[in-house]
C-alpha positions in Angstrom: 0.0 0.0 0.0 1.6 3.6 -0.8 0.5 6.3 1.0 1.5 10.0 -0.5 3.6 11.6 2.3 2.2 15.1 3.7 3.1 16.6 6.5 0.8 17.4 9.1 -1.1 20.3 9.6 0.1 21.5 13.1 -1.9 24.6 15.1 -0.8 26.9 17.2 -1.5 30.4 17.8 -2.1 33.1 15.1 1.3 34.6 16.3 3.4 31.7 16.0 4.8 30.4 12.7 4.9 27.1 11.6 6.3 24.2 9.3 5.9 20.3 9.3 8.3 17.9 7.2 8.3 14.6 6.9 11.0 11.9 6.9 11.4 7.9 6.0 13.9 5.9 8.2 15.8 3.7 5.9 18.1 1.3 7.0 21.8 1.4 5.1 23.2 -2.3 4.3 25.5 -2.0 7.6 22.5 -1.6 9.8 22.7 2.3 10.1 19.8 4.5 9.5 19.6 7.3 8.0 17.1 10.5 7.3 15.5 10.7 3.7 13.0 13.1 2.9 9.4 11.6 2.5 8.3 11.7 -1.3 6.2 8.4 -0.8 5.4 6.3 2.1 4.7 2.5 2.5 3.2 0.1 4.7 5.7 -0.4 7.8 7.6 2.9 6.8 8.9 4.3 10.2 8.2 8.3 9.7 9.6 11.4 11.5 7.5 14.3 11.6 9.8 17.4 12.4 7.0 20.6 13.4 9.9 23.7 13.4 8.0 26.9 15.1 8.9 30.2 15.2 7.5 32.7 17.3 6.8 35.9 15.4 5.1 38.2 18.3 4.6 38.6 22.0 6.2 36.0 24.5 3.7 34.5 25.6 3.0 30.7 26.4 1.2 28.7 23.8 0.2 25.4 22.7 0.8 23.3 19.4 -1.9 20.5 18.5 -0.7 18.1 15.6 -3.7 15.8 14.2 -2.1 12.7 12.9 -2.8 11.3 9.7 -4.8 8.2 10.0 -2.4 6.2 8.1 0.2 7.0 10.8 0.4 4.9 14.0 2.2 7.0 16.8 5.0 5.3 18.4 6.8 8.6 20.5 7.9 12.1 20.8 11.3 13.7 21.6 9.4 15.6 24.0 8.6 13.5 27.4 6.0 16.0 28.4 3.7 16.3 25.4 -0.3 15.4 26.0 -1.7 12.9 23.3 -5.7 12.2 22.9 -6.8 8.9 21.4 -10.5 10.2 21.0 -9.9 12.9 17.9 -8.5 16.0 20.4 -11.8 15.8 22.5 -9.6 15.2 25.9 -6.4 15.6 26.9 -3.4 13.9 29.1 -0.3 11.4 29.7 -1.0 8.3 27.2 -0.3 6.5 30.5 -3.6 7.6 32.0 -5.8 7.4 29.0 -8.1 4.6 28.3 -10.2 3.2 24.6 -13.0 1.3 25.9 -12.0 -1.2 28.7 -8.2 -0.7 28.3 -5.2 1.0 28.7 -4.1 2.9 25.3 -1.6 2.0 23.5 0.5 4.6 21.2 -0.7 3.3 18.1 -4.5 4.5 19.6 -3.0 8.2 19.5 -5.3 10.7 16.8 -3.3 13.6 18.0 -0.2 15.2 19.9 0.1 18.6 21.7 2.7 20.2 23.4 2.8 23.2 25.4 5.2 25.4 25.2 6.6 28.1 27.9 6.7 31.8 28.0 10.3 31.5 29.0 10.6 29.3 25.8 13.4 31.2 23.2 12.1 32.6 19.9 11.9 29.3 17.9 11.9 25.5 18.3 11.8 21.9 17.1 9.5 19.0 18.1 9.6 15.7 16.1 7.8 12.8 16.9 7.9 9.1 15.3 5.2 6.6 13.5 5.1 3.7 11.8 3.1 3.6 8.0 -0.1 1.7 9.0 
């Protein structure tokens, strides 16, 4: 199955700039990986998403929200204290303390990612976040 890579739509506020790319792990013939940018995607593809901002006004805090694609199955962040929601961004927390039906979730159950970030936070930044190609 092929999927056309895209990157994500991430929001944030009105005053904060913003730019998603998309990269394919591919593993070299001694076992290293390395970084290509995503033209097309297959099944079992392991994906970084890279979500540069740049603040372009003010200093206050503010929050980015990145939907996930539905093709993508979220396996982790670089950030440790990001919020997930597995129920389309209607709630909110730890993917520790979040439940789908009778169960714990799991990362692959994760339909979005948001992070918060500081007032004391410099002028710009990079989050990136993994997935595997459902």
């Amino acid at each position: 199955m092929a999927v056309l890579a895209t990157a994500g739509t991430a929001l944030a506020h009105s005053d904060v700039a913003m730019q998603s790319v998309v990269f394919v792990e591919r593993i070299n013939p001694d076992q290293s990986r390395r970084l290509e940018p995503a033209d097309r995607l297959n099944r079992g593809d392991r994906v970084i998403t890279v979500v540069n901002w740049q603040r372009q006004t003010g200093n206050g805090s503010f929050v980015i929200t990145n939907p996930l694609p539905a093709a993508l199955a979220y396996q982790g962040s670089a950030w440790d204290d990001q919020d997930v929601s597995v129920d389309g961004g209607r709630s909110w927390g730890r993917l520790s303390k979040l439940h789908v039906g009778g169960r714990s979730a799991v990362p692959e159950d994760v339909t979005h990612v948001r992070w918060r970030i500081p007032a004391r936070n410099r002028a710009r930044g990079q989050i990136a976040y993994s997935g595997i190609v459902r």
